[in-house]
NUKOL-247353 format. One record per residue: residue number from 1; x, y, z of N, C-alpha, C in turn; residue in one letter. Coordinates in steps of 0.001 Angstrom, whole numbers. Each point is the difference from the previous one (the first is absolute). Layout:
<sites>
(NUM,(X,Y,Z),(X,Y,Z),(X,Y,Z),'A')
...
</sites>
This chain:
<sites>
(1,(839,-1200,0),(-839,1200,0),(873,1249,0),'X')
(2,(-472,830,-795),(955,1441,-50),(-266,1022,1069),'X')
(3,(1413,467,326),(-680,779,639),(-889,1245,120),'X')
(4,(-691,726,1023),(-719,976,-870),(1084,1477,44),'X')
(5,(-864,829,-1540),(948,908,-83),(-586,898,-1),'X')
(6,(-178,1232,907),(-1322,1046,-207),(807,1021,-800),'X')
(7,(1223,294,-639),(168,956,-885),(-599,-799,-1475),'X')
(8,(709,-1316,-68),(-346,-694,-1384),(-1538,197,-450),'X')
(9,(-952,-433,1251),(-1110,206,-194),(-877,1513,-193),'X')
(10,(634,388,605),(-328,1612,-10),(698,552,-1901),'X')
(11,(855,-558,-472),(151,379,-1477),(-429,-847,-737),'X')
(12,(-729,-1326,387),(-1018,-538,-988),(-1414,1005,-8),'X')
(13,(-688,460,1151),(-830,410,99),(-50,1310,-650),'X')
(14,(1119,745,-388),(-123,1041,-278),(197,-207,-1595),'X')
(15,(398,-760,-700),(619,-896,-1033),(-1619,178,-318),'X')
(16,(-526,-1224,1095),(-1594,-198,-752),(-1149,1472,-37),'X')
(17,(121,867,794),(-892,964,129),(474,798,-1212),'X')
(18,(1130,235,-299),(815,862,-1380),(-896,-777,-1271),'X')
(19,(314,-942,86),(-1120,-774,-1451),(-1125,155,121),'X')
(20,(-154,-289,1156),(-2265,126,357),(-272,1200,-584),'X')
(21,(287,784,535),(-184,1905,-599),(137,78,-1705),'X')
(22,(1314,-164,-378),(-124,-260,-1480),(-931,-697,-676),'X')
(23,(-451,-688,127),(-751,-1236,-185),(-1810,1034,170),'X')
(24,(-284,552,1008),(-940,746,854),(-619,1528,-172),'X')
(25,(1446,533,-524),(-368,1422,240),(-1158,818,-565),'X')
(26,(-686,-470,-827),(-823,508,-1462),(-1164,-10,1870),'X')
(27,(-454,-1180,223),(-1066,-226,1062),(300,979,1358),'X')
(28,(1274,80,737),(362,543,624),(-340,1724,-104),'X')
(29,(541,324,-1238),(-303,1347,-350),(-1464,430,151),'X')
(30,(-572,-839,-506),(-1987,130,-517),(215,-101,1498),'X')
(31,(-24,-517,1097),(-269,208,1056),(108,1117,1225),'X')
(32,(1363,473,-106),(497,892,1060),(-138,1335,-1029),'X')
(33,(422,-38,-1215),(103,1087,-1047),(-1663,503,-273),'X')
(34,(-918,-760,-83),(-1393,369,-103),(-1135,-475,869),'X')
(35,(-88,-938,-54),(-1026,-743,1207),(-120,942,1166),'X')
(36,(1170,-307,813),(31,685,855),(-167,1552,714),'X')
(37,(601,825,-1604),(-253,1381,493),(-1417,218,-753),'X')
(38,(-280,-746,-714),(-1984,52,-379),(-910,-159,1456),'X')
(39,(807,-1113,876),(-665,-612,1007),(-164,1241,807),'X')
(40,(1446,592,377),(-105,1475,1095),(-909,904,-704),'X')
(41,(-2,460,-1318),(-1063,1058,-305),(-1369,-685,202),'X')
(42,(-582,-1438,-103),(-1387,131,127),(-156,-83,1627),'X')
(43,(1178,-69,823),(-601,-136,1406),(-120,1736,-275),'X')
(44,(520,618,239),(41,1591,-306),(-1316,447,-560),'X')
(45,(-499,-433,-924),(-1093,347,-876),(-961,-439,1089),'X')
(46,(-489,-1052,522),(-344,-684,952),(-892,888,996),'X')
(47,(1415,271,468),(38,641,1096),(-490,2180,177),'X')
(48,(654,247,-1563),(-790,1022,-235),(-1756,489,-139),'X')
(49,(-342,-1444,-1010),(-1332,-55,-519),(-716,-205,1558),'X')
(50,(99,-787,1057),(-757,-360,1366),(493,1430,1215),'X')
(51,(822,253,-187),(193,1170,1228),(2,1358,-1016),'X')
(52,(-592,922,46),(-856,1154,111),(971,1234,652),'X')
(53,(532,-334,914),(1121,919,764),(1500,-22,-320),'X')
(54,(-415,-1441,-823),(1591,63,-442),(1131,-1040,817),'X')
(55,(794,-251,-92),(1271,-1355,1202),(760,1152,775),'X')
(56,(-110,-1291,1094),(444,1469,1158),(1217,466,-273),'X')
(57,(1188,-639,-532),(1253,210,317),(164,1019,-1179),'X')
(58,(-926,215,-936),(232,1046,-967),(116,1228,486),'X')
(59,(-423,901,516),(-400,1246,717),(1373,106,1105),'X')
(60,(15,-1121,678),(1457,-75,951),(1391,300,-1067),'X')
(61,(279,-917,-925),(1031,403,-654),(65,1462,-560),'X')
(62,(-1264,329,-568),(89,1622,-716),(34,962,1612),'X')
(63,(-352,-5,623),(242,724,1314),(1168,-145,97),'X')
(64,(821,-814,-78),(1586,-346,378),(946,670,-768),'X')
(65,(-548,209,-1358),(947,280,-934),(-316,1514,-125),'X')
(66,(-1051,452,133),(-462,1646,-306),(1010,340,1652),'X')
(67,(-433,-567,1435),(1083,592,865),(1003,877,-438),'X')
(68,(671,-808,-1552),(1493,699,-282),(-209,869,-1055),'X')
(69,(-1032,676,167),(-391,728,-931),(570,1387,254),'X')
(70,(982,706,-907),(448,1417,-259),(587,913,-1598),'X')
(71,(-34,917,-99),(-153,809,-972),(1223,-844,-1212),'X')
(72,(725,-395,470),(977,-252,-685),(-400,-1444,-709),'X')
(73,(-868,-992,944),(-164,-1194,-485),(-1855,273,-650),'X')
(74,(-460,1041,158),(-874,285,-620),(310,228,-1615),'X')
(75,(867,811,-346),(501,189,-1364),(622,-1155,-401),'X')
(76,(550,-1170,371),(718,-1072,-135),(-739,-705,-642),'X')
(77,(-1319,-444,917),(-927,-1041,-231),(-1031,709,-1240),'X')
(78,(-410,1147,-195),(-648,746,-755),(378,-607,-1569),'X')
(79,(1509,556,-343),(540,-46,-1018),(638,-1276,-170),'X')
(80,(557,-1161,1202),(-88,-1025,-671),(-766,-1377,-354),'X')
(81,(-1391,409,324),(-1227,-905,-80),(-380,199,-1437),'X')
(82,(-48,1362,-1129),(-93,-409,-1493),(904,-977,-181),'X')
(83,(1723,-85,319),(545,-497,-704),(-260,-1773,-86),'X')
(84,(-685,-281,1029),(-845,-1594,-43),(-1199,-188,-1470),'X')
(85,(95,1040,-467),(-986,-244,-1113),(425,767,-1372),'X')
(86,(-525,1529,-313),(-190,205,-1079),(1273,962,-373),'X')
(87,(889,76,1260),(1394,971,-331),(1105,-1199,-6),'X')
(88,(-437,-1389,519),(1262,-681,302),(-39,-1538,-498),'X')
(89,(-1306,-625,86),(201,-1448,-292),(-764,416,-1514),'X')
(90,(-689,812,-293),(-1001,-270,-1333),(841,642,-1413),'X')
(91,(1266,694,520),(1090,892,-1070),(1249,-1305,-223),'X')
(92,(248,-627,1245),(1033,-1192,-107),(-819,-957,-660),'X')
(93,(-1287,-405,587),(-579,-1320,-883),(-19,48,-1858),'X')
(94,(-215,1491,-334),(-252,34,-1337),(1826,-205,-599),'X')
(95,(771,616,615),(1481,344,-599),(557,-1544,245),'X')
(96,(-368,-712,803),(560,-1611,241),(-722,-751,-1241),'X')
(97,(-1274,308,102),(-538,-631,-1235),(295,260,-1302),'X')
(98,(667,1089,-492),(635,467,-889),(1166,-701,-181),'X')
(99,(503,49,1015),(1364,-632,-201),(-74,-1531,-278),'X')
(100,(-1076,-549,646),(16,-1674,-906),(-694,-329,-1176),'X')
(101,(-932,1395,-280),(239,3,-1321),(1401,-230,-1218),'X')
(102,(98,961,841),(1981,47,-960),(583,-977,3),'X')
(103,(243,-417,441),(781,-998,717),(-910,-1145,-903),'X')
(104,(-1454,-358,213),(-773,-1312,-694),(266,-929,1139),'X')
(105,(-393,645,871),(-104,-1233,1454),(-1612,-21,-410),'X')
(106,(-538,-718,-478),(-1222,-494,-279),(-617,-356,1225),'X')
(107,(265,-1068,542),(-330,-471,1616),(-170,939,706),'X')
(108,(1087,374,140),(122,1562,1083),(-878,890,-299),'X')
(109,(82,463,-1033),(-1077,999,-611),(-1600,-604,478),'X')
(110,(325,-747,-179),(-1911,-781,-248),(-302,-275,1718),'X')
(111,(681,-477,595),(-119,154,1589),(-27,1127,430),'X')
(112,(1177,997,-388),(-642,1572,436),(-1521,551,-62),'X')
(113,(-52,-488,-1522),(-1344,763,-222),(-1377,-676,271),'X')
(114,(624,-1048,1095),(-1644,-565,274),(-67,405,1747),'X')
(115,(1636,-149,671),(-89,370,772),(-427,1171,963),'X')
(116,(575,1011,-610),(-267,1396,766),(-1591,441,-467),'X')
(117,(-349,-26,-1295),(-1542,582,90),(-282,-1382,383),'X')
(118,(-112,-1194,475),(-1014,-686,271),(16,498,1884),'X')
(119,(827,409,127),(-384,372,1757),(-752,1523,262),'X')
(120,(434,1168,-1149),(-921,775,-327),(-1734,-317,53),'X')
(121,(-52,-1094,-714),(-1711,-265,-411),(-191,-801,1739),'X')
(122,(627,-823,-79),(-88,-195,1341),(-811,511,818),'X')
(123,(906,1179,549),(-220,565,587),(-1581,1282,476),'X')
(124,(238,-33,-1699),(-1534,611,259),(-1293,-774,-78),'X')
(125,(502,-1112,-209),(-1029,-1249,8),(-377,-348,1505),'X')
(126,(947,395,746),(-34,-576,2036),(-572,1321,58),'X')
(127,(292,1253,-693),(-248,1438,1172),(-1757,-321,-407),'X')
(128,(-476,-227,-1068),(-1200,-2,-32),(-711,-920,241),'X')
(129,(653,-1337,393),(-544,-731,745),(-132,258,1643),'X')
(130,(701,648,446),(54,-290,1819),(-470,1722,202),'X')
(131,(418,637,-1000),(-1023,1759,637),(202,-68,1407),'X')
(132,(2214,57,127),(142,665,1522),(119,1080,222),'X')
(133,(-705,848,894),(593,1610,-214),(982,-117,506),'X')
(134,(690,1425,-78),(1102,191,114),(-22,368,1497),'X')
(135,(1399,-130,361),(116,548,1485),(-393,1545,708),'X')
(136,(8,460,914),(-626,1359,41),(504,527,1445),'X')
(137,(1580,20,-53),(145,-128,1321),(825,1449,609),'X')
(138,(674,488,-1117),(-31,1353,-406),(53,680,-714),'X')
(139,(-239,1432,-380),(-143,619,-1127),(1365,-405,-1052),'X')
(140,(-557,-209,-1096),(734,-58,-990),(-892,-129,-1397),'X')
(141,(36,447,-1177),(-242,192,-1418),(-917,-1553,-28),'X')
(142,(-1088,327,-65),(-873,-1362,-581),(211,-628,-1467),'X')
(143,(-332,-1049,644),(878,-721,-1553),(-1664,-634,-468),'X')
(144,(-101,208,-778),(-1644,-746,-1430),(211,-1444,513),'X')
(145,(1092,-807,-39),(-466,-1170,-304),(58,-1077,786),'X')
(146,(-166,-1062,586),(-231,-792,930),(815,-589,1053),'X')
(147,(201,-180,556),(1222,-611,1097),(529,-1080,-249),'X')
(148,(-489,-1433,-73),(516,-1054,99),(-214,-1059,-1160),'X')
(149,(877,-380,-626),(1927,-54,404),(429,1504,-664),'X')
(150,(1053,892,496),(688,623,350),(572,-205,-2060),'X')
(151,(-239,1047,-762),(478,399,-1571),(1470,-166,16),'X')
(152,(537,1084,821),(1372,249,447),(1392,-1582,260),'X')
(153,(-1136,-404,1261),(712,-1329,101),(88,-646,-1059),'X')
(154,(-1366,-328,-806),(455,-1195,-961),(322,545,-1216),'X')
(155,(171,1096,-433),(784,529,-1380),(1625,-131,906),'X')
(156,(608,155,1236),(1482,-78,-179),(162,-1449,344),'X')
(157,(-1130,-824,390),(745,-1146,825),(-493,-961,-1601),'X')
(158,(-707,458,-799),(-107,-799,-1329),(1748,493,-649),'X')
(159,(339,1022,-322),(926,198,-764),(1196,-742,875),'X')
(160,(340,360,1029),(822,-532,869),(722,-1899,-161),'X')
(161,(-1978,-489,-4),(61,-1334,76),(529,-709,-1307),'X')
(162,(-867,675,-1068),(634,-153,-1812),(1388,57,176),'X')
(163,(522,703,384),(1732,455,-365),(583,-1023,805),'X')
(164,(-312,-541,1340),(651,-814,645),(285,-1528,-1272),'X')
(165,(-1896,-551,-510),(99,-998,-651),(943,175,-943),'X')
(166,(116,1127,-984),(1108,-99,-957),(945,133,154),'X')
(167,(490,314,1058),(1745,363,734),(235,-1361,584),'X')
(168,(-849,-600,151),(53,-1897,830),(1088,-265,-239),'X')
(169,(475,-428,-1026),(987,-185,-448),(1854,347,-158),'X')
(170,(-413,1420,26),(995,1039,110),(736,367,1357),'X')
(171,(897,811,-455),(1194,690,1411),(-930,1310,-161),'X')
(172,(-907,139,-175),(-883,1227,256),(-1289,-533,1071),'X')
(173,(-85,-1499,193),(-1074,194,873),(202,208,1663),'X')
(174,(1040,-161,402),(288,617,1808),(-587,1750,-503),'X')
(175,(609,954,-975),(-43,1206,116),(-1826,227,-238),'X')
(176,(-582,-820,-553),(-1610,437,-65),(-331,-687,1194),'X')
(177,(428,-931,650),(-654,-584,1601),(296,1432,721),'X')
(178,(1153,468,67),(461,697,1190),(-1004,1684,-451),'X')
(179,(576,743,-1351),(-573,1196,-353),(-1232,-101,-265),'X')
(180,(-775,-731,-929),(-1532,-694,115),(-633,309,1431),'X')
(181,(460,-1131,772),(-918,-183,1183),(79,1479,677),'X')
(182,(1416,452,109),(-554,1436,991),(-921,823,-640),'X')
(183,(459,278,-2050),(-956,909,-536),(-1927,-421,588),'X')
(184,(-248,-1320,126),(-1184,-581,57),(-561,839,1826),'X')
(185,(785,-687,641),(-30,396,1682),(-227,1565,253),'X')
(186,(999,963,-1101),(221,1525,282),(-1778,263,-585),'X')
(187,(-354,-710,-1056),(-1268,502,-745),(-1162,-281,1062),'X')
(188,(272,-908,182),(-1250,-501,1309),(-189,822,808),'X')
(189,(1604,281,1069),(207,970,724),(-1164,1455,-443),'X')
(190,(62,242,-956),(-283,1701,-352),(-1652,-236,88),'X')
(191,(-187,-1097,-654),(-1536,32,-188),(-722,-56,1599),'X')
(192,(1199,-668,976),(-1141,-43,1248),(322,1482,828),'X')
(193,(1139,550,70),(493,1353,604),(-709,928,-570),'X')
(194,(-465,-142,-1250),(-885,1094,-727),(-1745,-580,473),'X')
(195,(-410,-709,1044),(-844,-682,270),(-1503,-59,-1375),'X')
(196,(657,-448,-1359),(-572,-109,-900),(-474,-1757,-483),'X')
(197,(877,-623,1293),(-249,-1408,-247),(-118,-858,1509),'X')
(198,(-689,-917,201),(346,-567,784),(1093,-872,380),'X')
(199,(565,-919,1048),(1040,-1297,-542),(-323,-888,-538),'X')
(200,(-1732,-328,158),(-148,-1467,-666),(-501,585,-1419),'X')
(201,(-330,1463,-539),(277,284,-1357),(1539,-626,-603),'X')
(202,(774,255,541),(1499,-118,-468),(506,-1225,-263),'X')
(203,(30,-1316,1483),(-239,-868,-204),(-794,-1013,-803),'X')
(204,(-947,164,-554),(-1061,-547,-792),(1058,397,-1560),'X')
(205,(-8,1572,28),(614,272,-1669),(1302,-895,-294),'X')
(206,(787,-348,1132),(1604,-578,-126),(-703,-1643,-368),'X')
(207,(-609,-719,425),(-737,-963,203),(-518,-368,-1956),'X')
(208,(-1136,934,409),(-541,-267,-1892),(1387,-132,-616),'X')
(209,(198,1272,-268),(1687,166,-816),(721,-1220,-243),'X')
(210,(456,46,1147),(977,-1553,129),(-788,-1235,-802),'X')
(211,(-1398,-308,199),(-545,-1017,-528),(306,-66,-1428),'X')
(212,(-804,1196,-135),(-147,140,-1553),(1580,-93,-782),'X')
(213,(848,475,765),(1578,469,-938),(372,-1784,221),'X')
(214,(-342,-895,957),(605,-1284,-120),(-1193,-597,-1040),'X')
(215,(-1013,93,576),(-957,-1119,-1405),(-72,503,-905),'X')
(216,(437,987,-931),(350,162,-1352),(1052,-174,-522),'X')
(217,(1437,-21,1212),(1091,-654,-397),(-46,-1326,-200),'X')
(218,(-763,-1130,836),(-80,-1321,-41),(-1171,-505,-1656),'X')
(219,(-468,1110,-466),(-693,-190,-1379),(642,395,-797),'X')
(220,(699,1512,-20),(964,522,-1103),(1265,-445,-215),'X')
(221,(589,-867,1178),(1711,-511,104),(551,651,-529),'X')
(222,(232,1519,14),(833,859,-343),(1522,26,-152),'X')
(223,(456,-1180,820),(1305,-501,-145),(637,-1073,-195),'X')
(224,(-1097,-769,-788),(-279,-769,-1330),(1146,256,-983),'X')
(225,(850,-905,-311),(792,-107,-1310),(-760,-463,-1333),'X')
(226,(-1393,-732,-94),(134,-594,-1008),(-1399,1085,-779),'X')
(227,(3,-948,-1225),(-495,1457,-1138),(-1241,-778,-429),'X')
(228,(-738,992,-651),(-1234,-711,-490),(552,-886,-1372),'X')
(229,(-805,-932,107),(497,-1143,-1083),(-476,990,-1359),'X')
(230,(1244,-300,-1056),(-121,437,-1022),(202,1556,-363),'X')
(231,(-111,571,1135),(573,1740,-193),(1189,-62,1146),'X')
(232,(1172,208,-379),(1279,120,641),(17,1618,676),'X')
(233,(-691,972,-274),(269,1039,433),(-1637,483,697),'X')
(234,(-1018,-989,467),(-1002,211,774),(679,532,1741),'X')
(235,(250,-924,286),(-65,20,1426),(1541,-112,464),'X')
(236,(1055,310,-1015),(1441,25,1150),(563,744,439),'X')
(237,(379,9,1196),(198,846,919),(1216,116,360),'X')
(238,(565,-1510,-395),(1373,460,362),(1171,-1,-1532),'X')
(239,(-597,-544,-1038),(820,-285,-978),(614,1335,-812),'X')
(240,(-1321,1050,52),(280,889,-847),(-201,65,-1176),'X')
(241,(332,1018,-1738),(65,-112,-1041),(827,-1341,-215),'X')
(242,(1020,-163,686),(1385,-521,-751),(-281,-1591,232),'X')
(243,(-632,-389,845),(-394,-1865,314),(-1458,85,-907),'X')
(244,(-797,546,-390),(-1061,219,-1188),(767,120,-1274),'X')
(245,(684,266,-616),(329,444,-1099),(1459,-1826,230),'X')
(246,(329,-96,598),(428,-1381,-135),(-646,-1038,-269),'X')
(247,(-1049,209,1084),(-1144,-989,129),(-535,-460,-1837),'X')
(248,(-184,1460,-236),(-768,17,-1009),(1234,-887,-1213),'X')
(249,(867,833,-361),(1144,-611,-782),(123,-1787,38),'X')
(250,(-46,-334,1615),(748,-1259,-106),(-1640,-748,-513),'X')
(251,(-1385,334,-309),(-917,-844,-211),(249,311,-1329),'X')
(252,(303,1061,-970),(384,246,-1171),(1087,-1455,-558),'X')
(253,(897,450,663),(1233,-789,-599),(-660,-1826,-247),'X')
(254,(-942,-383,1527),(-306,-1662,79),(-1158,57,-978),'X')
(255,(-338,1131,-698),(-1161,-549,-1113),(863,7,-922),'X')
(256,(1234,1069,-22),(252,-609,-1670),(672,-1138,116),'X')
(257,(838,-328,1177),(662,-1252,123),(-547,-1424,-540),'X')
(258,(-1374,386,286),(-1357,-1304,-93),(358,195,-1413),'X')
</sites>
């Protein structure tokens, strides 16, 4: 009988969990990547549609955060709450999408453009479903349109989440985890200090977002190598002109060969 070896065993096990995952991840993802943050927004929704007054801990956090309320972080939060939308994620989304135009990242392109307006429509699809008002806790500029989920949140935490999936790959994705997540956190920040949102507005928008930016990646596979059968320059993303125009040549050359 051998003896026992708890390092040996401890690097089979990790041996086997390294394959399980490979083997897994497509299911794994659909789970923690969407399931789950679908699951937190309908407790949220839930919980909005049955209480009338609203969740208690909402009102506690915006009390907490207005505390640090002064002239200086008044102009802060003022001017950098557009840039979560129509001065900052909606000027980058069009110029990124441009650029995989150029480029003929097909995938990329085609995941961009389902991603970011599909959390747009989204969004006004929940505000007119749940008709939350808005908070009212001190004076500040009334806003037209509905509270919950939070516009702000899910236009930066959609763009945010897109850029992470296509950087997956890359020595660019630590710099969108690290600059991403604070841009996402600083935007949140403004919307509740400007008491124009609640937290479980915010939470709910990061939530949808996230869903939606993983279950259209797990349909679009944006980082997908392979091409639509029969058009070499449909869907590649990573080959470029120059693996198309081979592509194309070397099926040239095996017909005349035939």
């Amino acid at each position: 009988m051998q003896p026992f070896n708890p390092w040996g065993r401890l690097q089979s096990f990790v041996y086997f969990l390294n394959q399980w995952l490979q083997r897994n991840w497509q299911p794994l993802l659909f789970l923690f990547g969407t399931y789950v943050p679908l699951a937190i927004f309908a407790i949220l929704a839930m919980q909005i549609w049955q209480l009338e007054e609203g969740l208690g801990w909402d009102v506690a956090i915006m009390q907490a955060i207005h505390a640090t309320a002064n002239p200086i972080l008044d102009r802060i939060a003022a001017a950098w709450t557009n840039v979560g939308t129509k001065w900052g994620v909606f000027p980058a989304s069009v110029l990124i999408g441009i650029g995989f135009l150029y480029a003929r990242r097909w995938r990329f392109l085609t995941y961009w453009l389902i991603a970011l307006p599909g959390c747009v429509l989204i969004n006004r699809v929940a505000k007119l479903w749940l008709h939350r008002v808005r908070p009212s806790l001190w004076d500040y500029p009334p806003v037209p349109e509905f509270s919950f989920p939070s516009g702000h949140a899910m236009a930066s935490m959609g763009f945010v989440a897109a850029l992470m999936v296509l950087t997956w790959n890359t020595s660019w994705r630590i710099w969108v985890w690290l600059l991403g997540g604070g841009f996402v956190v600083s935007i949140g920040w403004t919307r509740l200090y400007l008491g124009v949102h609640y937290p479980s507005d915010i939470v709910a928008g990061w939530m949808l977002s996230i869903a939606w930016a993983v279950g259209v990646c797990l349909i679009v596979k944006p980082l997908s190598l392979t091409t639509i059968s029969g058009s070499p320059l449909a869907l590649s993303d990573q080959g470029g002109r120059s693996q198309a125009s081979q592509s194309i040549s070397q099926r040239k050359s095996g017909v005349g060969g035939k």
